[in-house]
mmCIF file of the N, C-alpha and C atoms, coordinates in Angstrom:
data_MODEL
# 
_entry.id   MODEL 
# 
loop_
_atom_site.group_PDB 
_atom_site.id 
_atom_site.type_symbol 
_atom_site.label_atom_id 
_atom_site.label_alt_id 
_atom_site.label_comp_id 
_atom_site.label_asym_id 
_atom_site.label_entity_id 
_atom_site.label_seq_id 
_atom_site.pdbx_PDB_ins_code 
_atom_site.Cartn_x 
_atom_site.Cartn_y 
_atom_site.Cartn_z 
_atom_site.occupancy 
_atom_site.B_iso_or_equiv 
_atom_site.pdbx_formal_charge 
_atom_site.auth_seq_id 
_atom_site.auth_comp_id 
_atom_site.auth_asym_id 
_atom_site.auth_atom_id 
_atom_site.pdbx_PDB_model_num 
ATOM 1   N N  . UNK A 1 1  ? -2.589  52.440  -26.685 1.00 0.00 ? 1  UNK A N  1 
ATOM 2   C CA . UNK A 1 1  ? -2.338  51.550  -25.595 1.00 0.00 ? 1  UNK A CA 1 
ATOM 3   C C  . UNK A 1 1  ? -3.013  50.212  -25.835 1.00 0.00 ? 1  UNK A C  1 
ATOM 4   N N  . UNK A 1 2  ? -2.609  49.365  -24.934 1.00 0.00 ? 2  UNK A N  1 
ATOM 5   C CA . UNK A 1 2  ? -2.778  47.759  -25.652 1.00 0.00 ? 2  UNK A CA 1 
ATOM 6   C C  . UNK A 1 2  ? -3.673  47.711  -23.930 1.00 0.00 ? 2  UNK A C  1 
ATOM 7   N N  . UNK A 1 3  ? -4.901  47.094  -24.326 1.00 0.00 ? 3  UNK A N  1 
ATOM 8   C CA . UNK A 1 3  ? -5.677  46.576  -22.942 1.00 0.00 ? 3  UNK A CA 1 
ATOM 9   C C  . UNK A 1 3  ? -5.555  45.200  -22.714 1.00 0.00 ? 3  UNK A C  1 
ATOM 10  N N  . UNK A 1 4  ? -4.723  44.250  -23.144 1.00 0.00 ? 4  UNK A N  1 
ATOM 11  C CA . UNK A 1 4  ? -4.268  42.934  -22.857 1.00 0.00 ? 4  UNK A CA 1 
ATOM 12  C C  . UNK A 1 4  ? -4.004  43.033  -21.536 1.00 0.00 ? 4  UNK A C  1 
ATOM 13  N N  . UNK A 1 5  ? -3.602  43.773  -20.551 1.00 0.00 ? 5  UNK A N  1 
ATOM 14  C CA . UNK A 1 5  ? -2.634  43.413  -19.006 1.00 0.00 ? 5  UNK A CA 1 
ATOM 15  C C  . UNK A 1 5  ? -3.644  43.218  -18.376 1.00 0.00 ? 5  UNK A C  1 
ATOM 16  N N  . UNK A 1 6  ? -5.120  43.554  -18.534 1.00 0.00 ? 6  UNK A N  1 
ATOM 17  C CA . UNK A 1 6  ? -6.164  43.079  -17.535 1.00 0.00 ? 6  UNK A CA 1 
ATOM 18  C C  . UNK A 1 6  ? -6.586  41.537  -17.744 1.00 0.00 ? 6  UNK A C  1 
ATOM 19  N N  . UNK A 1 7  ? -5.954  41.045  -18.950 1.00 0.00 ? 7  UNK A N  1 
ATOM 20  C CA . UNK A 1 7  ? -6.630  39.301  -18.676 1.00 0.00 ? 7  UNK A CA 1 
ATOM 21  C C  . UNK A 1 7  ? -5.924  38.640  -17.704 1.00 0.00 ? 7  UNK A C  1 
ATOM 22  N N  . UNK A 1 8  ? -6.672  37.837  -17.582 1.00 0.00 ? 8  UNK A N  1 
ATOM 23  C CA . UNK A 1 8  ? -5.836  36.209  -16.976 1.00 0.00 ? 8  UNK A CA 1 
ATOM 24  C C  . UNK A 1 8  ? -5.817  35.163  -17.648 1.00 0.00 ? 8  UNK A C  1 
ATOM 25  N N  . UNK A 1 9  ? -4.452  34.299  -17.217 1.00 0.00 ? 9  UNK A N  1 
ATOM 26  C CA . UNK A 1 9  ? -3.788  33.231  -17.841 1.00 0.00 ? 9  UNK A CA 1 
ATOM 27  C C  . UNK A 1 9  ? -4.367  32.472  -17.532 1.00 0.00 ? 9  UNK A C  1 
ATOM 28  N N  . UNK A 1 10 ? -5.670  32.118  -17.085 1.00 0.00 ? 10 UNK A N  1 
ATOM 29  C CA . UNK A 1 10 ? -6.173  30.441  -16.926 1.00 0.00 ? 10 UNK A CA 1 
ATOM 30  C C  . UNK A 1 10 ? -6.128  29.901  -18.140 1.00 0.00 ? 10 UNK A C  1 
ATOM 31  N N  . UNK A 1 11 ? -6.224  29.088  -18.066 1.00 0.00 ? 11 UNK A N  1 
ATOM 32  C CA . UNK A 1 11 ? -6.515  27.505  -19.547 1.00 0.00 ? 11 UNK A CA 1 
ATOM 33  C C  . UNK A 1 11 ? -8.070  28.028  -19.970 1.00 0.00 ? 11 UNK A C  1 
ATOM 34  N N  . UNK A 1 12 ? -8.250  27.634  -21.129 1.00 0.00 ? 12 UNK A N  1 
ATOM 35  C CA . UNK A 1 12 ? -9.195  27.341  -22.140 1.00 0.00 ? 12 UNK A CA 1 
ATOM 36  C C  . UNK A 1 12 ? -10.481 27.178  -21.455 1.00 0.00 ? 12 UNK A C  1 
ATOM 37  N N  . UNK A 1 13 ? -10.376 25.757  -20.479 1.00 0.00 ? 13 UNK A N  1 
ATOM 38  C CA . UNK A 1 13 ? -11.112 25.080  -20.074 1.00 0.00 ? 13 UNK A CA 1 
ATOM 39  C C  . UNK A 1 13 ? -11.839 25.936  -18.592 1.00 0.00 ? 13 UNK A C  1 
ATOM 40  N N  . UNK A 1 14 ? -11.340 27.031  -18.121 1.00 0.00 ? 14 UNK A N  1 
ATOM 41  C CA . UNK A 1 14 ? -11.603 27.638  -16.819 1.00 0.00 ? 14 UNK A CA 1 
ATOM 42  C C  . UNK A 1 14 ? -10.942 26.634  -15.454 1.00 0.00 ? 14 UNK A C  1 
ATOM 43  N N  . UNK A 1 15 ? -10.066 25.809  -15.938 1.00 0.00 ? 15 UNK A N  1 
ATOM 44  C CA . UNK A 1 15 ? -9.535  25.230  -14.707 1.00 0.00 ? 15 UNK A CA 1 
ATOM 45  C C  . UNK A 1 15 ? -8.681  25.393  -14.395 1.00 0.00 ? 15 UNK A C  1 
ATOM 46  N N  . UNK A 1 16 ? -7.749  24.800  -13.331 1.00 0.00 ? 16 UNK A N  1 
ATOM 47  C CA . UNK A 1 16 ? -6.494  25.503  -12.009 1.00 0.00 ? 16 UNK A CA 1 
ATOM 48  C C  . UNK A 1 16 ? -5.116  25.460  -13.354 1.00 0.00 ? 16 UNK A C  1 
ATOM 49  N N  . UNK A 1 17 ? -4.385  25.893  -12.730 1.00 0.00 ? 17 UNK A N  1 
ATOM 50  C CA . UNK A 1 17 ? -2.886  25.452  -13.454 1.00 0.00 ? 17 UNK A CA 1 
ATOM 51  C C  . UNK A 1 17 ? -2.775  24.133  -13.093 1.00 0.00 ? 17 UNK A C  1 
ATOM 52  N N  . UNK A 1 18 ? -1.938  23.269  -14.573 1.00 0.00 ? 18 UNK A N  1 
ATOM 53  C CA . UNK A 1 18 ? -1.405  21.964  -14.013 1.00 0.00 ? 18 UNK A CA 1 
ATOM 54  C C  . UNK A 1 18 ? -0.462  21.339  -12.800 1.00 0.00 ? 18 UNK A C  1 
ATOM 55  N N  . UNK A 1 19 ? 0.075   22.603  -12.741 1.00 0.00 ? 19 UNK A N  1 
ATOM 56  C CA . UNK A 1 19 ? 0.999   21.832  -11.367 1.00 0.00 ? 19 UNK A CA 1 
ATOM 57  C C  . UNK A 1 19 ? 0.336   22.171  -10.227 1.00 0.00 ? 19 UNK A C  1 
ATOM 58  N N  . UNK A 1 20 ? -0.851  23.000  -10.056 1.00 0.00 ? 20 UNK A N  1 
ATOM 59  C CA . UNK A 1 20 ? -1.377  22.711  -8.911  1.00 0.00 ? 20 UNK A CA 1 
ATOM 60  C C  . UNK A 1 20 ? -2.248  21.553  -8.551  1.00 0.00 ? 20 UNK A C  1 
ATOM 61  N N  . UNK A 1 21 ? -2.924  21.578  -9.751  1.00 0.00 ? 21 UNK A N  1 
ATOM 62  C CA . UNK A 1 21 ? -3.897  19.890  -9.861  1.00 0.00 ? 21 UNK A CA 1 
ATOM 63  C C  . UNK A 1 21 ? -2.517  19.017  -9.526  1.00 0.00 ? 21 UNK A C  1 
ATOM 64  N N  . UNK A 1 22 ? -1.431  18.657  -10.112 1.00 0.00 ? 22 UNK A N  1 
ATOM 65  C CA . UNK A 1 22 ? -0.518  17.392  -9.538  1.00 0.00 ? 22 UNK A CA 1 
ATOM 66  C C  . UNK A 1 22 ? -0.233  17.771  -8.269  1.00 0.00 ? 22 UNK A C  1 
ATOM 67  N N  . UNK A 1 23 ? -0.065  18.952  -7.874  1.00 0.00 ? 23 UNK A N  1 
ATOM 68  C CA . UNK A 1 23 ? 0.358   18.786  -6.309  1.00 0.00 ? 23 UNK A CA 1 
ATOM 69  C C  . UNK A 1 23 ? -0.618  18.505  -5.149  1.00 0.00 ? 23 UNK A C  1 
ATOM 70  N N  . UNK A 1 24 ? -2.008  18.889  -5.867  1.00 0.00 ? 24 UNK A N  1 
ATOM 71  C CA . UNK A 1 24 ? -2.875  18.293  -4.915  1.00 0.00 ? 24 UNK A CA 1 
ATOM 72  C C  . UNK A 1 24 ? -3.509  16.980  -4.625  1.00 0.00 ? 24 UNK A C  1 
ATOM 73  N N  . UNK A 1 25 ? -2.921  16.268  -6.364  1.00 0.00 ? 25 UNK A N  1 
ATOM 74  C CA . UNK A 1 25 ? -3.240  15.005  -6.274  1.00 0.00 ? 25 UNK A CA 1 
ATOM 75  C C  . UNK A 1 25 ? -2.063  14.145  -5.740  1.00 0.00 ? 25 UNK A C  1 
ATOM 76  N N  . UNK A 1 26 ? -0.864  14.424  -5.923  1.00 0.00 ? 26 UNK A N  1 
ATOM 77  C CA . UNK A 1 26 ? 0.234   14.194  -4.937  1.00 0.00 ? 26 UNK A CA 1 
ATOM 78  C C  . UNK A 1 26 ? -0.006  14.188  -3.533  1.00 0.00 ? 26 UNK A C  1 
ATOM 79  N N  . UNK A 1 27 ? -0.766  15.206  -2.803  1.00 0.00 ? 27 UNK A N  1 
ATOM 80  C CA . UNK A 1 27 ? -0.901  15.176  -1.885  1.00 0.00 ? 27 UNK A CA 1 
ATOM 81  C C  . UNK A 1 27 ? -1.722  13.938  -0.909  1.00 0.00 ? 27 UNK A C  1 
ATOM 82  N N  . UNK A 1 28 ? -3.252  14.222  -2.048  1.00 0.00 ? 28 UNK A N  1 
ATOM 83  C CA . UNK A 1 28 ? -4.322  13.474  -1.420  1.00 0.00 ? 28 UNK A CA 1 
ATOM 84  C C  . UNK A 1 28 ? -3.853  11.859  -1.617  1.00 0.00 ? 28 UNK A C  1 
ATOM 85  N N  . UNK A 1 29 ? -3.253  11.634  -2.718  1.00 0.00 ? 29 UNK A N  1 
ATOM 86  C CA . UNK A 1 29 ? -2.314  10.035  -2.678  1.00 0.00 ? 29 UNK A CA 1 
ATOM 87  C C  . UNK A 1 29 ? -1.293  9.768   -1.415  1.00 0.00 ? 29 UNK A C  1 
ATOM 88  N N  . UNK A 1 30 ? -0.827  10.787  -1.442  1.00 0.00 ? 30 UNK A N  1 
ATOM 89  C CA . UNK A 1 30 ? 0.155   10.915  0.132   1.00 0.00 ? 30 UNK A CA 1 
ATOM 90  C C  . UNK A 1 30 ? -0.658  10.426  0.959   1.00 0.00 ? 30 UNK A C  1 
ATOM 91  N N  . UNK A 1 31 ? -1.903  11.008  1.247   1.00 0.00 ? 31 UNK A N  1 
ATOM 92  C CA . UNK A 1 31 ? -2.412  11.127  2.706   1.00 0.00 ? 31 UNK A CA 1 
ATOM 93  C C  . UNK A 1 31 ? -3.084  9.550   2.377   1.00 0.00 ? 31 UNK A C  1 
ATOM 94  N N  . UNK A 1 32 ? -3.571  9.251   1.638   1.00 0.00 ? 32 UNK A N  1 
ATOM 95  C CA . UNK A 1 32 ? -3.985  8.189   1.091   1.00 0.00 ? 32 UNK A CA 1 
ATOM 96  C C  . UNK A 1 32 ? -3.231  6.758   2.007   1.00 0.00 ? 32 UNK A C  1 
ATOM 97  N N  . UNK A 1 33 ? -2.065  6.722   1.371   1.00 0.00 ? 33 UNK A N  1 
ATOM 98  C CA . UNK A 1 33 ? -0.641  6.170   1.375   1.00 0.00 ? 33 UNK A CA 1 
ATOM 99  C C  . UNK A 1 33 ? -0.422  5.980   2.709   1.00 0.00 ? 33 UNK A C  1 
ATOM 100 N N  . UNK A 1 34 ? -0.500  7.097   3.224   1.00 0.00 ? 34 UNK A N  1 
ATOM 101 C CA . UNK A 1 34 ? -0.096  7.251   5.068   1.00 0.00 ? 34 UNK A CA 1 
ATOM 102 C C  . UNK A 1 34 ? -1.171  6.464   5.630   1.00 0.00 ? 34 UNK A C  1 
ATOM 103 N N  . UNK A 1 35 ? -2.082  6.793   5.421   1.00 0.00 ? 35 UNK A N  1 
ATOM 104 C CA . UNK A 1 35 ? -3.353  6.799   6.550   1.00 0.00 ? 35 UNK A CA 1 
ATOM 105 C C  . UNK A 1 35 ? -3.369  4.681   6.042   1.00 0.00 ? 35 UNK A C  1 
ATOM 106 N N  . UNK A 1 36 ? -3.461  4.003   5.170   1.00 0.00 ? 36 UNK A N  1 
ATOM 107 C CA . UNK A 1 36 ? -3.313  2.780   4.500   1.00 0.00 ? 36 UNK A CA 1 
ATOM 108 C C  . UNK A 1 36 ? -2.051  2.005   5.292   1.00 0.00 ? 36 UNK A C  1 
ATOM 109 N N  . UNK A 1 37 ? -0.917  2.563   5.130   1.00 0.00 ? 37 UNK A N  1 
ATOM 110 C CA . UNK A 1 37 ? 0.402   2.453   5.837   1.00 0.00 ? 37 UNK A CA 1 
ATOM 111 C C  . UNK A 1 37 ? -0.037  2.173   7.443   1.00 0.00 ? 37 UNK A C  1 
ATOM 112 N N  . UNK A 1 38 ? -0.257  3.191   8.156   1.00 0.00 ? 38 UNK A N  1 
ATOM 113 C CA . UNK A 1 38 ? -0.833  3.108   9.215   1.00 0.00 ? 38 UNK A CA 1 
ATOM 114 C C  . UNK A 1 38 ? -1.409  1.896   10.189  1.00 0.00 ? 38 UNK A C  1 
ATOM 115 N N  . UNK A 1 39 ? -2.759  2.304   8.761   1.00 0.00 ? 39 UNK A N  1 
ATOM 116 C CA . UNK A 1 39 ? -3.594  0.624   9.407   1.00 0.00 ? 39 UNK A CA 1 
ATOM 117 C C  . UNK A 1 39 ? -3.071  -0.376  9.603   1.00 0.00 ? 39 UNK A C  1 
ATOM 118 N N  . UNK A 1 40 ? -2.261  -0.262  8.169   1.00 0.00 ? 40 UNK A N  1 
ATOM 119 C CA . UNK A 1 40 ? -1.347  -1.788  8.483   1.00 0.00 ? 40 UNK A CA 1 
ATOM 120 C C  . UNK A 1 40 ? -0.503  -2.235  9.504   1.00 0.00 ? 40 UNK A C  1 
ATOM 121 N N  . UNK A 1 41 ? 0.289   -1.129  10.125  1.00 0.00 ? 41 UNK A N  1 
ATOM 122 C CA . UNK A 1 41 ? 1.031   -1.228  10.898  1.00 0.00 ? 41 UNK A CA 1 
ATOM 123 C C  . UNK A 1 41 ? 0.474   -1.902  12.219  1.00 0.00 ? 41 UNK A C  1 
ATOM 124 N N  . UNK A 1 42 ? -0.880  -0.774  12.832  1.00 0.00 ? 42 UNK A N  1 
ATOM 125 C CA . UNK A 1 42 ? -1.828  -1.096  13.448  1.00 0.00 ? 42 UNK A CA 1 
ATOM 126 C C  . UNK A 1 42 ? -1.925  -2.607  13.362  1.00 0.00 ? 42 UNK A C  1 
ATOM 127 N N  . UNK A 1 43 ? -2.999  -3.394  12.363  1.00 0.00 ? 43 UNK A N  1 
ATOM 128 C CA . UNK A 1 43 ? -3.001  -4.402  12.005  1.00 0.00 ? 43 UNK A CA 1 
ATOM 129 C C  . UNK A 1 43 ? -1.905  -5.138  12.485  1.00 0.00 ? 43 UNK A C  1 
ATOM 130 N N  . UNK A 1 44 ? -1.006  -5.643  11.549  1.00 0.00 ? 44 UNK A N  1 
ATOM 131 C CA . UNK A 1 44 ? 0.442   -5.990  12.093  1.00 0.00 ? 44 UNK A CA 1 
ATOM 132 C C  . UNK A 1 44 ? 0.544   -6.338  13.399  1.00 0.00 ? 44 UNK A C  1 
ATOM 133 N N  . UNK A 1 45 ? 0.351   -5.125  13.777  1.00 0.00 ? 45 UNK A N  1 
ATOM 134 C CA . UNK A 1 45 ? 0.917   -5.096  15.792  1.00 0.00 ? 45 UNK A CA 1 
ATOM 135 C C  . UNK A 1 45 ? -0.254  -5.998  16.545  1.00 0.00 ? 45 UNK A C  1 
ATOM 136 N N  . UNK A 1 46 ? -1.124  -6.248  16.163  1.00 0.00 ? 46 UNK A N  1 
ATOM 137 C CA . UNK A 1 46 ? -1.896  -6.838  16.917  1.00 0.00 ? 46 UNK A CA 1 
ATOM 138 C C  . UNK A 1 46 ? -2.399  -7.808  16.560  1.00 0.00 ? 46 UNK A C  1 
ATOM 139 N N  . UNK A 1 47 ? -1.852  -8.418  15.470  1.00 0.00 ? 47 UNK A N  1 
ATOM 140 C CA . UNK A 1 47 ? -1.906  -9.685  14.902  1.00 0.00 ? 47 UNK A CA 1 
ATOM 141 C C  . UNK A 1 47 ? -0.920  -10.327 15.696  1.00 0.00 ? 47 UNK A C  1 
ATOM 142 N N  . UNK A 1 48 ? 0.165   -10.180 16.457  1.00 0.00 ? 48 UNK A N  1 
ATOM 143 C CA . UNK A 1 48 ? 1.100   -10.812 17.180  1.00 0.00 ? 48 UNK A CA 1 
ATOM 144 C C  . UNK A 1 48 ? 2.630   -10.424 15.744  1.00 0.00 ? 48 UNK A C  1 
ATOM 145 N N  . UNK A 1 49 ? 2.142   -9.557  14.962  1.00 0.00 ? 49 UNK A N  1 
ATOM 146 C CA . UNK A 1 49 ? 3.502   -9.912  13.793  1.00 0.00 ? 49 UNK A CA 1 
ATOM 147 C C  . UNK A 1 49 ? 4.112   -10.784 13.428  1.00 0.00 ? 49 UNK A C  1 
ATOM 148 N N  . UNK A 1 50 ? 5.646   -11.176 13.158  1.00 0.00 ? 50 UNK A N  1 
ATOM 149 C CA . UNK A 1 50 ? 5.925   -12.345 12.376  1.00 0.00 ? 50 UNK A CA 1 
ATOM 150 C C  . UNK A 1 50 ? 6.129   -13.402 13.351  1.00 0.00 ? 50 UNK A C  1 
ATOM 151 N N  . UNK A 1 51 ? 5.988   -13.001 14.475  1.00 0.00 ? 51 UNK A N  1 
ATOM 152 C CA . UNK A 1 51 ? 6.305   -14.249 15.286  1.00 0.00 ? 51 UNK A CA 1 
ATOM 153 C C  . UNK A 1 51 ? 5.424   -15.223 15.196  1.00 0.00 ? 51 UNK A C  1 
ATOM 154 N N  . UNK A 1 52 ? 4.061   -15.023 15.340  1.00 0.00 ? 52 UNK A N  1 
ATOM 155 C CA . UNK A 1 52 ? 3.269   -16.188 15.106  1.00 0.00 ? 52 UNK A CA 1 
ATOM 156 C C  . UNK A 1 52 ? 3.014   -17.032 13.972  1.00 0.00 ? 52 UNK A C  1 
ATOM 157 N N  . UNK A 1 53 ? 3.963   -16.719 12.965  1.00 0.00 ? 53 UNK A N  1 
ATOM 158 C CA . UNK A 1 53 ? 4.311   -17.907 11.869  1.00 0.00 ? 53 UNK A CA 1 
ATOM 159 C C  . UNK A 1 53 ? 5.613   -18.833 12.410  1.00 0.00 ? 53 UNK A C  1 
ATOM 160 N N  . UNK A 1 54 ? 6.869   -17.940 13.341  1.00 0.00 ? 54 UNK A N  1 
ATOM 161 C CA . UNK A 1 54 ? 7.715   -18.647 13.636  1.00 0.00 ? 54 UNK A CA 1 
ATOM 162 C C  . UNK A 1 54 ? 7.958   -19.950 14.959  1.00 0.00 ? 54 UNK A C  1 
ATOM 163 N N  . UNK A 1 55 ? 6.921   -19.524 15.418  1.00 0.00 ? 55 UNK A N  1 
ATOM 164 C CA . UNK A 1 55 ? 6.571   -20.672 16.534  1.00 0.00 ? 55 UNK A CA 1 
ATOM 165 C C  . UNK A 1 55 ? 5.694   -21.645 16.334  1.00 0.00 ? 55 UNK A C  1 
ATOM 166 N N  . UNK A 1 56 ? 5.504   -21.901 15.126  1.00 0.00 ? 56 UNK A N  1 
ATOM 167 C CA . UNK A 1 56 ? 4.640   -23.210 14.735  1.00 0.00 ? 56 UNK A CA 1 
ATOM 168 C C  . UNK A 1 56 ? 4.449   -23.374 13.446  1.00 0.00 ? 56 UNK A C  1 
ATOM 169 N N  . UNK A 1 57 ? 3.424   -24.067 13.351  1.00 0.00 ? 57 UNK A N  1 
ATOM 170 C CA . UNK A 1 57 ? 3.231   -24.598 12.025  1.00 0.00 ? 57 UNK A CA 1 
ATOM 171 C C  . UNK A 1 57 ? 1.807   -24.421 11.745  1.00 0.00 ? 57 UNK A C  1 
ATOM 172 N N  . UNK A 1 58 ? 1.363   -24.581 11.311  1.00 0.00 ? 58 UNK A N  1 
ATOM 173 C CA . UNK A 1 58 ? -0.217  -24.041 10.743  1.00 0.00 ? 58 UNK A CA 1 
ATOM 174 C C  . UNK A 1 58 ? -1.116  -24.253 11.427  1.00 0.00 ? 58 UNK A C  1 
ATOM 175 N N  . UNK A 1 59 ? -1.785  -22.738 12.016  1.00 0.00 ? 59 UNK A N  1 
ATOM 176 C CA . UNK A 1 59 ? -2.488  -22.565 13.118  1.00 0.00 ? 59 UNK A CA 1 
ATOM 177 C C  . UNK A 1 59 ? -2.204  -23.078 14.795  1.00 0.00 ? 59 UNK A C  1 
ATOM 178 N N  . UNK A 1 60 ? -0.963  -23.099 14.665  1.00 0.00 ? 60 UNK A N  1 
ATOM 179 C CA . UNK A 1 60 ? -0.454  -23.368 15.739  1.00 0.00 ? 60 UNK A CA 1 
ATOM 180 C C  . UNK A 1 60 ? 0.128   -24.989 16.090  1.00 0.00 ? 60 UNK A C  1 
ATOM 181 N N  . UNK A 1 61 ? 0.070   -25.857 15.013  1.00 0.00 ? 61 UNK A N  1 
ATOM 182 C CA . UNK A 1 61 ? -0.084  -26.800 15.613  1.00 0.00 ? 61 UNK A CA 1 
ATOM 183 C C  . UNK A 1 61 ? 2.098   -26.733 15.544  1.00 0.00 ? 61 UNK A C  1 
ATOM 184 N N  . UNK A 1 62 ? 2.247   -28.221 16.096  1.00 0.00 ? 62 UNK A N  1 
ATOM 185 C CA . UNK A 1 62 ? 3.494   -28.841 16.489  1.00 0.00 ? 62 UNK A CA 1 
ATOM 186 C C  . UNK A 1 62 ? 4.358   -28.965 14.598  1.00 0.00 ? 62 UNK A C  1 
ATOM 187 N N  . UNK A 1 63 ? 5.465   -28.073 14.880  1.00 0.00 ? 63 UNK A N  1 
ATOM 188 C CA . UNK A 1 63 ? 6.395   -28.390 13.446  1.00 0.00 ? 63 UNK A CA 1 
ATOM 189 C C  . UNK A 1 63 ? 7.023   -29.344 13.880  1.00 0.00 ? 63 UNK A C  1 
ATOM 190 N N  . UNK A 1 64 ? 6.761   -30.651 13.249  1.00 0.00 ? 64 UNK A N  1 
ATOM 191 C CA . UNK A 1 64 ? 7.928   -31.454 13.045  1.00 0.00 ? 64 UNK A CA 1 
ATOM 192 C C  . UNK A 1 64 ? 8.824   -32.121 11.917  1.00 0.00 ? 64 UNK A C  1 
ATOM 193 N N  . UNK A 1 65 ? 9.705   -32.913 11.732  1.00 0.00 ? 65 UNK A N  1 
ATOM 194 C CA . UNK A 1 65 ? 10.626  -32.896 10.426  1.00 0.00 ? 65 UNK A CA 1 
ATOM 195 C C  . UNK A 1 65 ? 9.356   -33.585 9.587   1.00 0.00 ? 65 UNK A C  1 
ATOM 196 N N  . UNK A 1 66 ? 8.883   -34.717 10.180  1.00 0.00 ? 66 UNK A N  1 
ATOM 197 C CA . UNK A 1 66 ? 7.830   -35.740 9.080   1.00 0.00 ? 66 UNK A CA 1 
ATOM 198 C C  . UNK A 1 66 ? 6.880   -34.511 8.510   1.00 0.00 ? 66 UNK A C  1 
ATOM 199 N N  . UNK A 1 67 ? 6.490   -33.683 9.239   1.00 0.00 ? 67 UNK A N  1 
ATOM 200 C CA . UNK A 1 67 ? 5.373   -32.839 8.693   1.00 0.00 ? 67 UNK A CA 1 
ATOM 201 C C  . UNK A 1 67 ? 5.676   -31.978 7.559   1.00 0.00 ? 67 UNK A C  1 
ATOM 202 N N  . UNK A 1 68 ? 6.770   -31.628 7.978   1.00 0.00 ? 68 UNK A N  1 
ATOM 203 C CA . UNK A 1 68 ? 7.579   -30.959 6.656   1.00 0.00 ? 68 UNK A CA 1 
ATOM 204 C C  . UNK A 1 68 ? 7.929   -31.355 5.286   1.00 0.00 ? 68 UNK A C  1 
ATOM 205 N N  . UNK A 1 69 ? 8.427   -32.820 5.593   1.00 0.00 ? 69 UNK A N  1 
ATOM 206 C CA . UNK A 1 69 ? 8.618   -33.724 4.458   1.00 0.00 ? 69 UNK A CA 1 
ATOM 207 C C  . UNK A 1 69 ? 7.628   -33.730 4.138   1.00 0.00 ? 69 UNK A C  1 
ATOM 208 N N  . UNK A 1 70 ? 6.948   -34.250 4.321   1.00 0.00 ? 70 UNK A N  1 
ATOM 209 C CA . UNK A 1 70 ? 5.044   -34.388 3.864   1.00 0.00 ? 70 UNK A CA 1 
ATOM 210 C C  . UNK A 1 70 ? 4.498   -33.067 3.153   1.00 0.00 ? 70 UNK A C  1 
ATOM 211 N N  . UNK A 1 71 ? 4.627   -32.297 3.687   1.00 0.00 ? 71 UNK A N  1 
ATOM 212 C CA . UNK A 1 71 ? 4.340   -30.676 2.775   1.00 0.00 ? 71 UNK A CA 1 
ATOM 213 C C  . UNK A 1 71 ? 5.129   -30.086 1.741   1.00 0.00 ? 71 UNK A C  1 
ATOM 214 N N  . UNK A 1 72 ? 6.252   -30.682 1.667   1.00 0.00 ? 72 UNK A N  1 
ATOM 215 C CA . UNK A 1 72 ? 7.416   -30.424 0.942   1.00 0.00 ? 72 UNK A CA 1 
ATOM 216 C C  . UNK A 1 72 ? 7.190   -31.323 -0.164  1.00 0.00 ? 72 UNK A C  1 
ATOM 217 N N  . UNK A 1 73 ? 7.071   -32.768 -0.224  1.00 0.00 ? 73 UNK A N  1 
ATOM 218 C CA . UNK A 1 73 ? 6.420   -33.530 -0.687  1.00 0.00 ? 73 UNK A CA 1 
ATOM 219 C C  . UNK A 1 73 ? 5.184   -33.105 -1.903  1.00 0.00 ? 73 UNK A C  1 
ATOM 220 N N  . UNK A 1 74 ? 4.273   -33.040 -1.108  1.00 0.00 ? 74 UNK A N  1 
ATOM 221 C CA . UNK A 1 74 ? 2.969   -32.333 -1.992  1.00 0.00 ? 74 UNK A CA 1 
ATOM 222 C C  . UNK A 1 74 ? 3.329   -30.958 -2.551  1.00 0.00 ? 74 UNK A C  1 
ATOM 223 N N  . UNK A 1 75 ? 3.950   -30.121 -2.106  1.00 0.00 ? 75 UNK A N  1 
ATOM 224 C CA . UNK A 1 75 ? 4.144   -28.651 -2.825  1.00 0.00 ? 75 UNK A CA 1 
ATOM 225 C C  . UNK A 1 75 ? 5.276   -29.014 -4.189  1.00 0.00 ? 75 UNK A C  1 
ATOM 226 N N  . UNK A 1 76 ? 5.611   -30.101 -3.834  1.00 0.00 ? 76 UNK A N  1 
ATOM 227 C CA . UNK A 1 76 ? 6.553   -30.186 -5.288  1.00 0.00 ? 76 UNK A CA 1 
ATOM 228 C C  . UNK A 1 76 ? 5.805   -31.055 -6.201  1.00 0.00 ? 76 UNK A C  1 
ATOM 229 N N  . UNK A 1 77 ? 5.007   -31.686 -5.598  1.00 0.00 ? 77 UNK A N  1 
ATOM 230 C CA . UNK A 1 77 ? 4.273   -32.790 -6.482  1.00 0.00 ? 77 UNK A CA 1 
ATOM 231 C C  . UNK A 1 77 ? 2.566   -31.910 -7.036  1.00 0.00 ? 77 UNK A C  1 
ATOM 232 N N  . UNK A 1 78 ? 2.481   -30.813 -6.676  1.00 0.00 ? 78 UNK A N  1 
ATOM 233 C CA . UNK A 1 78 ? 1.564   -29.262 -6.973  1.00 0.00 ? 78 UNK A CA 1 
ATOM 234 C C  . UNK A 1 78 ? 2.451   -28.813 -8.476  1.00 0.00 ? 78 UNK A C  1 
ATOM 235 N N  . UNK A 1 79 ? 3.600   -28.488 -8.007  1.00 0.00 ? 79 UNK A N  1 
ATOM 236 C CA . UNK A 1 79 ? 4.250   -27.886 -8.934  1.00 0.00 ? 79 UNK A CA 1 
ATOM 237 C C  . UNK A 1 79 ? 4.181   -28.361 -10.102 1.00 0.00 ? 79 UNK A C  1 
# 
């Protein structure tokens, strides 16, 4: 008789199988991911969101056409 059926298949090294290490690091990146996602959203919402870029011009002040030209102006003359 062959006494081989009492071992176990772990690795070399005494550590898990590989696809359980990726699924748990899959996971903890998930939760990672979510919980990051989240904040932002959070964040976001109480920053006022995109509206408070669309009702003005930097830091609130008055958009007008000259101001634009003028910034438009320098961002090409940056370039």
């Amino acid at each position: 008789m062959d006494d081989t059926a009492g071992t176990s298949t772990t690795s070399a090294s005494g550590g898990e199988h590989p696809r359980r290490r990726f699924f748990r690091r899959a996971a903890v990146a998930a939760a990672i991911a979510g919980v990051t996602a989240g904040l932002g959203i959070k964040v976001f919402a109480h920053a006022d969101g995109a509206r408070s870029w669309r009702h003005g011009g930097f830091l609130g002040a008055a958009l007008d056409p000259a101001m634009v030209d003028e910034h438009l102006d320098r961002m090409l003359r940056h370039l």
